[in-house]
GULUMLO-59541 format. One record per residue (C-alpha): x, y, z. Coordinates in steps of 0.25 Angstrom, whole numbers, padded with zeros to 4 digits, always signed. Example, Ala and Ser with C-alpha at 12.3 -4.5 7.8 and 13.67 -1.06 7.14 Angstrom:
+0049-0018+0031 +0055-0004+0029 
***
This chain:
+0239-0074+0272 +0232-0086+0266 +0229-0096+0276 +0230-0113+0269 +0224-0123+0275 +0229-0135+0267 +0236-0147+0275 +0240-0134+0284 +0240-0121+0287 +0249-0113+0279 +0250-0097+0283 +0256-0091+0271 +0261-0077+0268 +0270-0067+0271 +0271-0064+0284 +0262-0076+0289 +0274-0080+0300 +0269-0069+0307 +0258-0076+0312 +0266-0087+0318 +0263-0082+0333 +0247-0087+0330 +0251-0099+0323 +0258-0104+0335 +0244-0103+0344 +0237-0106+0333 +0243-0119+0335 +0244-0121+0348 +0260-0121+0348 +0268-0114+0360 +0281-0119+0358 +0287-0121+0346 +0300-0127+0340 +0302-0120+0328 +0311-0128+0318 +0321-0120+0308 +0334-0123+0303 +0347-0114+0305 +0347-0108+0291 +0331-0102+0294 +0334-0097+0310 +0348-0090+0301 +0340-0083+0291 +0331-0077+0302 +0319-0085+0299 +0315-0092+0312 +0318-0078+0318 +0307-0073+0308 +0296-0084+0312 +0300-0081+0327 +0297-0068+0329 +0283-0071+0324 +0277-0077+0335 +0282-0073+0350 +0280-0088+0355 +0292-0092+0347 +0301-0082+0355 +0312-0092+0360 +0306-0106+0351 +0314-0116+0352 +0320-0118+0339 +0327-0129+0330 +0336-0125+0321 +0344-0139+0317 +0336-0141+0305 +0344-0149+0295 +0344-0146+0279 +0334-0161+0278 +0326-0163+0292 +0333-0174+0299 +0327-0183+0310 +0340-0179+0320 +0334-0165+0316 +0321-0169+0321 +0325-0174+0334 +0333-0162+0339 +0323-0153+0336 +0312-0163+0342 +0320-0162+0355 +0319-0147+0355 +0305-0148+0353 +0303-0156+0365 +0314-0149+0373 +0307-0136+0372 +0292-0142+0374 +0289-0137+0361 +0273-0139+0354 +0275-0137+0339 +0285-0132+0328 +0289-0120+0319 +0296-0124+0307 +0303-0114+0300 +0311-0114+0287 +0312-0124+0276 +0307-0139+0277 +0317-0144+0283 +0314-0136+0297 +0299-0138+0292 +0300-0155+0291 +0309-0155+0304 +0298-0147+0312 +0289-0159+0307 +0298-0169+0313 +0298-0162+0326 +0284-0161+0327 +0282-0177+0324 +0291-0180+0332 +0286-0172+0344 +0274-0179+0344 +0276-0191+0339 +0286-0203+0343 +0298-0211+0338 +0308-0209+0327 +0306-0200+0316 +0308-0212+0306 +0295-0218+0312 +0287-0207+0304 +0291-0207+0291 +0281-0209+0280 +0287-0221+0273 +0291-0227+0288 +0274-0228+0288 +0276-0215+0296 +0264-0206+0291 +0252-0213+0300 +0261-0212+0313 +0262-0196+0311 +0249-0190+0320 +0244-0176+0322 +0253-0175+0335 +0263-0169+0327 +0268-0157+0334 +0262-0144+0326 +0273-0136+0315 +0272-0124+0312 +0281-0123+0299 +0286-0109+0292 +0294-0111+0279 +0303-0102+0275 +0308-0107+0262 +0297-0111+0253 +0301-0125+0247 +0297-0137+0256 +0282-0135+0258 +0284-0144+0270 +0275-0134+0278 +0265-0138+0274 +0271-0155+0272 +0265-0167+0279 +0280-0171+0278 +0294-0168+0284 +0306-0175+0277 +0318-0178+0288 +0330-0187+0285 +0329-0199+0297 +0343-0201+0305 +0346-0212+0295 +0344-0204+0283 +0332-0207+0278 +0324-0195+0274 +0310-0198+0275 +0298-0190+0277 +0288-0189+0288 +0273-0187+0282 +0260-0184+0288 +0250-0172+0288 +0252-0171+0303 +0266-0166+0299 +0262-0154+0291 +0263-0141+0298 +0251-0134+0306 +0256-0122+0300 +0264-0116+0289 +0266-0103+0288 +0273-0099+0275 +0279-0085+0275 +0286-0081+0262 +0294-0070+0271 +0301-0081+0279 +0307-0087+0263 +0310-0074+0259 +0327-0073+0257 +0327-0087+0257 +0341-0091+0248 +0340-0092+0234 +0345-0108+0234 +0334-0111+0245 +0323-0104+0239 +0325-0111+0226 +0327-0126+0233 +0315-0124+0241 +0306-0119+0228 +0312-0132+0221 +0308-0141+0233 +0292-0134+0231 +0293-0135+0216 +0297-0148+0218 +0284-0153+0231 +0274-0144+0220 +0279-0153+0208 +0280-0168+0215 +0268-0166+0223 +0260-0161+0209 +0265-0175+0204 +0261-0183+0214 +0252-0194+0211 +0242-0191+0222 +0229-0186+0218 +0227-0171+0226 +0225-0162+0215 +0225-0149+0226 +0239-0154+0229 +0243-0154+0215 +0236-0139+0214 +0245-0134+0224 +0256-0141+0222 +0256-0137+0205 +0253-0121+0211 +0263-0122+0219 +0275-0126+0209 +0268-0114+0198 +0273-0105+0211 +0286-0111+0214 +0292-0111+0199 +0285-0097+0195 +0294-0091+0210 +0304-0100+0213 +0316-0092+0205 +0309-0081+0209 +0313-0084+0223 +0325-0089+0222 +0329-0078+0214 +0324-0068+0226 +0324-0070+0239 +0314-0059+0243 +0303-0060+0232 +0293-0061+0242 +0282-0065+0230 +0289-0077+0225 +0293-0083+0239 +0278-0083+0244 +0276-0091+0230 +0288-0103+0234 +0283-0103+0249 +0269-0105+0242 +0273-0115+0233 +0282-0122+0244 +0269-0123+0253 +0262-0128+0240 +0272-0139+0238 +0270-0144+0252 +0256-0143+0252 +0256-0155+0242 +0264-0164+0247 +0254-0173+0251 +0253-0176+0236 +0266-0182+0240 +0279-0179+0232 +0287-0188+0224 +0302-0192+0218 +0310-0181+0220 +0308-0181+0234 +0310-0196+0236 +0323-0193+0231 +0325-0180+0238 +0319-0184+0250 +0332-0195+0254 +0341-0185+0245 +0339-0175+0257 +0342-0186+0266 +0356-0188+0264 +0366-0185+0274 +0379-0184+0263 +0372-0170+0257 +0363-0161+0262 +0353-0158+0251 +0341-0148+0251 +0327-0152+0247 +0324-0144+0237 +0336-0142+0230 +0335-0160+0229 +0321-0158+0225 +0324-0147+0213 +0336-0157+0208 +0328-0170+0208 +0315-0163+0202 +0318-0163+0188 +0322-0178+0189 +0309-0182+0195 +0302-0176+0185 +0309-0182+0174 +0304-0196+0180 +0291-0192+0186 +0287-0185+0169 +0281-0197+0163 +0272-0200+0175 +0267-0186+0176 +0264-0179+0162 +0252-0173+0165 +0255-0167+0178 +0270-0161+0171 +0262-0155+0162 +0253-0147+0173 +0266-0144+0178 +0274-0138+0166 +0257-0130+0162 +0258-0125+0176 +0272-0119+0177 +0271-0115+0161 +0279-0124+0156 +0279-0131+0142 +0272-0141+0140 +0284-0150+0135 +0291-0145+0148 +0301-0154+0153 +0297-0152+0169 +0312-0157+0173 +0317-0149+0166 +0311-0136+0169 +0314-0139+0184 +0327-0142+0183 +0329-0127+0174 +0323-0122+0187 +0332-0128+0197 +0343-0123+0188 +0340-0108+0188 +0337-0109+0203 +0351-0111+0204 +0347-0125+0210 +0357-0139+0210 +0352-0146+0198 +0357-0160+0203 +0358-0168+0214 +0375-0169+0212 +0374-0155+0214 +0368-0156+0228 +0380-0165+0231 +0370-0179+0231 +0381-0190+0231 +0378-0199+0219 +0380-0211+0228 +0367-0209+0236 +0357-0210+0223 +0355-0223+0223 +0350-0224+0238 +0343-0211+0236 +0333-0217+0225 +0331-0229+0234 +0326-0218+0246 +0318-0211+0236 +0309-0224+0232 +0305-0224+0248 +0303-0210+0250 +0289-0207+0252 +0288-0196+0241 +0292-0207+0229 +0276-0212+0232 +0271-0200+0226 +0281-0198+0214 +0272-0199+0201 +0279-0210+0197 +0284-0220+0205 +0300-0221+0204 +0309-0234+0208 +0324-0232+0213 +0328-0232+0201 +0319-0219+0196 +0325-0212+0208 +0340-0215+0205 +0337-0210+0190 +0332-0198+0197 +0344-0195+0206 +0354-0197+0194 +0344-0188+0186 +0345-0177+0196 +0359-0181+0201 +0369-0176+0190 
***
């Protein structure tokens, strides 16, 4: 087991959920919600963290997790909470049940609408250390958000926006590869996208934190050298502790910040006409991004193609998008089903999305609609 204190605490290791009974009175929470979605309580996962700990026997549990964390989502289970007299939350599953379990905990502690706590709503200073204690388990290895300051959740007037602050991040995370193992073949190769994609924007960031851009670049040489690997077999126990190592490592870097394709992929997750999965979005506009983002980062592309032992001459887009095709992966947005007509006010939302700040180079509108039509046929 190694023990990282970095931002957090992060258990890692097979088996490490075993623990959970000494986490809980480690800190101090006796009644927890734990936060899942329908498909983790159906694949006997939550039954798995349960038995663990003998405080969980009869937790109070919240299932109605959508697909992309919605405030209505937030609400209900923020009702449980309070209902039941709960003290803290366990999230377990991907980053949807993870980013809702921050909600709650805001929320519990903290008063008014959600909306008042966004980031780009001048948000961040009203978030304090109040917010109720997480517990998060992840049990695909893509989003990193156990270990994130932030939680995305789409607001009951459709705007997606996301809640950032350092009091958001979890007091635990405890990544157990067992709990990934099995996990299908299309999930496991969207949710390695999605941490490919947090190890590559935050690497390109324009912010100076070069422990961040260690990580961040270690964590991508893991993700490409196991992602087929994993997809390929569900129960190769080596290569799903290396994605869950490299999802934890994209997420340890997000304070570098992120950049384009999440300020498109960010109000893309919002839409109610089609339900779209993060990483999935993120593999298609990756190759896109980087096309634009090239001329403002040469020297960092080339660390990139020196560390995955790549040519020189490399051309970075193109290699990702090979990739996304052998994963068996949508290679555009049409083939998610993304309605043409909503491009034009998607690159207007991606201009005010807090992750466009920290792009390498700054996009317009504009940019952003050459983007979409890029990654859209």
């Amino acid at each position: 087991m190694a023990l990282i204190s970095y931002l957090t605490n992060v258990k890692f290791g097979h088996g490490e959920v075993a623990g959970l009974e000494a986490d809980l009175a480690g800190l101090g929470i006796r009644k927890p919600l734990i936060i899942a979605d329908k498909g983790v309580i159906a694949a006997g996962l939550v039954a798995a963290v349960t038995k663990a700990a003998a405080a969980l026997a009869g937790a109070p549990v919240f299932d109605g997790t959508p697909t992309n964390p919605t405030e209505a989502a937030v609400n209900a289970a923020l009702a449980v909470y309070r209902a039941q007299g709960c003290d803290g939350l366990i999230a377990i599953g991907g980053g949807s049940p993870i980013d809702l379990a921050k909600g709650v905990a805001l929320l519990a502690t903290h008063s008014g609408p959600l909306a008042d706590y966004a980031a780009i709503l001048g948000g961040l200073p009203k978030i304090t250390a109040a917010v109720a204690p997480v517990i998060a388990i992840p049990t695909t290895a893509g989003t990193g958000s156990e270990v994130g300051r932030a939680a995305l959740i789409t607001l009951d007037d459709g705007r997606k926006l996301g809640f950032i602050s350092p009091h958001l991040i979890p007091r635990l995370a405890i990544c157990d590869p067992d709990l990934t193992l099995g996990m299908p073949s299309w999930l496991t190769a969207a949710t390695g996208m999605d941490a490919i994609t947090h190890c590559i924007e935050t690497y390109l960031s324009p912010r100076e934190n070069p422990p961040a851009e260690a990580i961040a670049l270690d964590g991508l040489v893991r993700a490409v050298a196991h992602i087929e690997r994993a997809v390929a077999d569900g129960g190769d126990r080596a290569a799903r502790k290396e994605m869950l190592m490299a999802a934890l490592q994209g997420g340890l870097t997000f304070q570098k910040g992120l950049g384009a394709v999440h300020a498109l992929s960010h109000p893309l997750g919002g839409l109610k006409q089609v339900s779209l999965h993060h990483g999935t979005l993120n593999a298609v506009l990756l190759p896109a991004v980087l096309r634009f983002n090239a001329p403002s980062a040469e020297a960092k592309y080339a660390r990139i193609r020196r560390a995955l032992g790549l040519d020189e001459t490399a051309d970075l887009a193109a290699w990702v998008a090979a990739l996304v095709a052998r994963l068996g992966m949508p290679g555009s947005l049409s083939a998610m089903g993304v309605p043409r007509d909503v491009l034009p006010s998607i690159a207007e939302a991606a201009v005010l999305d807090h992750s466009s700040a920290t792009n390498p180079r700054p996009a317009t509108a504009d940019d952003y609609a050459r983007m979409l039509e890029e990654s859209f046929a």
